[in-house]
C-alpha positions as CSV (number, residue, x, y, z in Angstrom):
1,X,0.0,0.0,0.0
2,X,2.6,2.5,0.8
3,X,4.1,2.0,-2.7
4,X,1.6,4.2,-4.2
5,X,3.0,6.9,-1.7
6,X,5.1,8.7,-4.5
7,X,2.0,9.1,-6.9
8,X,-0.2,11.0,-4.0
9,X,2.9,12.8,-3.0
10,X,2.8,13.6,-6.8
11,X,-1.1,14.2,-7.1
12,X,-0.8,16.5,-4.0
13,X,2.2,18.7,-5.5
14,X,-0.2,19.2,-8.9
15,X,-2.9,20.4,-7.0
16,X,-1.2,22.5,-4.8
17,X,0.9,24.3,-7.7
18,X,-2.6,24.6,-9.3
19,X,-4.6,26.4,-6.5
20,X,-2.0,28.3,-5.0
21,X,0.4,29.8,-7.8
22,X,3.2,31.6,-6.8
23,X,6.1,33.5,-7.7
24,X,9.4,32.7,-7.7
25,X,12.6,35.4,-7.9
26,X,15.1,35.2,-11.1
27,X,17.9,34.5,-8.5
28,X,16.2,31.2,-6.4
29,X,15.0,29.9,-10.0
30,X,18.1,27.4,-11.0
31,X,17.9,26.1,-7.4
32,X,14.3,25.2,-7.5
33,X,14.8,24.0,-11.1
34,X,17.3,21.5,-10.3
35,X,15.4,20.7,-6.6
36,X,12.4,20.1,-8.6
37,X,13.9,17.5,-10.8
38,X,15.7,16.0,-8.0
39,X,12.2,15.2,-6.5
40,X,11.0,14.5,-9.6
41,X,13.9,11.3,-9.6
42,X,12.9,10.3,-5.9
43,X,8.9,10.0,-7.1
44,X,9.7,8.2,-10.3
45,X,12.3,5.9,-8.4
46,X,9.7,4.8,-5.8
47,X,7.0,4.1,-8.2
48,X,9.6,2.1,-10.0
49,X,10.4,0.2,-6.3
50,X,7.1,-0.1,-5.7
51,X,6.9,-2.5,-9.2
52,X,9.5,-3.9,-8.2
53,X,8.4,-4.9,-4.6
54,X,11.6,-3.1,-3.7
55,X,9.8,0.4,-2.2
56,X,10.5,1.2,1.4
57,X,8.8,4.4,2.7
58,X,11.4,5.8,5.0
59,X,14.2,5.1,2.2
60,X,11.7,7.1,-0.3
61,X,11.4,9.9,2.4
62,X,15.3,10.6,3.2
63,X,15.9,10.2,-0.4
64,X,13.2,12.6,-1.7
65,X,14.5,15.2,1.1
66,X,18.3,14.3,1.2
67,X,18.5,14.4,-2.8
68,X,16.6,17.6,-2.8
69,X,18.7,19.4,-0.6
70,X,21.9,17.9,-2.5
71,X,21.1,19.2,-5.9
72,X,20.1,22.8,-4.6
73,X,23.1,22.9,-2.6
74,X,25.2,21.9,-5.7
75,X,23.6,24.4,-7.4
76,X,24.0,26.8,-5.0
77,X,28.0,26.2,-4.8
78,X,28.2,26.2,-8.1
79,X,27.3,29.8,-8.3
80,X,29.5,30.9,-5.0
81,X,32.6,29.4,-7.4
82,X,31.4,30.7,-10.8
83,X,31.0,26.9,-12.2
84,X,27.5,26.2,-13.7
85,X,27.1,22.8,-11.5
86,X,23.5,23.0,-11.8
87,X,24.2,22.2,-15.3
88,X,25.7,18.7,-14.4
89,X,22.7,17.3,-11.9
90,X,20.1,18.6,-14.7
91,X,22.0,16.2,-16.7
92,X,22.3,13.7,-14.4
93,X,18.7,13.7,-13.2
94,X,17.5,13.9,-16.4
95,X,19.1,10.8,-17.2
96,X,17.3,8.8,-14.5
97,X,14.0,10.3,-14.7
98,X,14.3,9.6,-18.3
99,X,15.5,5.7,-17.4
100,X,13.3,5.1,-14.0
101,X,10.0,5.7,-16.3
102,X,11.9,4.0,-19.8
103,X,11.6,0.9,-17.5
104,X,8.1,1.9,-15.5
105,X,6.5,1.9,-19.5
106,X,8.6,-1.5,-20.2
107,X,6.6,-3.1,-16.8
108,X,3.2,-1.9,-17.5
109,X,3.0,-2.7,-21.3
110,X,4.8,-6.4,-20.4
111,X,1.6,-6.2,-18.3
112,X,-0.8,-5.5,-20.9
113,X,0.8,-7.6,-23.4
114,X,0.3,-10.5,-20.8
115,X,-3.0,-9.8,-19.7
116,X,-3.9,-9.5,-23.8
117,X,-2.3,-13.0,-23.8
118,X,-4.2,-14.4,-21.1
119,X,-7.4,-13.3,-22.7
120,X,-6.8,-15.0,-25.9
């Protein structure tokens, strides 16, 4: 049951961003750019744990928080040193939001196609 804990956590950040919309300064953007995707990877890497019986809520949570904090603190450094490192964990992040849901589609249409099989 608590595998389906990333896609409220999800469902609750959409409805929040829709019904309270806000504005963000030019200066804080980057960081909540790259904490966004960051978050992002922790939701789309417990729904894949979750298909793969392998989801633990308090490993999601730290994650989710720890991971967040990480990549808006990189970013953050980045700027005190004149490096772009926000540049590098959009990248990086970007590649495993891109793999964790290249492998969520795999599972669900392996699903269908068995279900389709079953039918026949």
């Amino acid at each position: 049951m608590l595998a389906f804990l990333p896609l409220v956590g999800l469902a609750i950040g959409f409805v929040v961003i829709y019904l309270l919309p806000f504005n963000v300064a030019a200066g804080y953007a980057d960081y909540l750019a790259v904490a966004t995707l960051a978050g992002l990877d922790a939701i789309f890497g417990g729904i894949r744990a979750g298909i793969e019986g392998k989801f633990h809520d308090d490993i999601f949570i730290s994650g989710f928080v720890v991971n967040t904090l990480l990549a808006a603190g990189l970013a953050y450094l980045g700027d005190q040193i004149g490096v772009n490192l926000f540049l590098a964990a959009v990248v990086a992040l970007g590649g495993r939001i891109f793999l964790n849901l290249s492998l969520i589609r795999r599972y669900w249409l392996t699903q269908a196609a068995l279900s389709k099989r079953k039918e026949s």
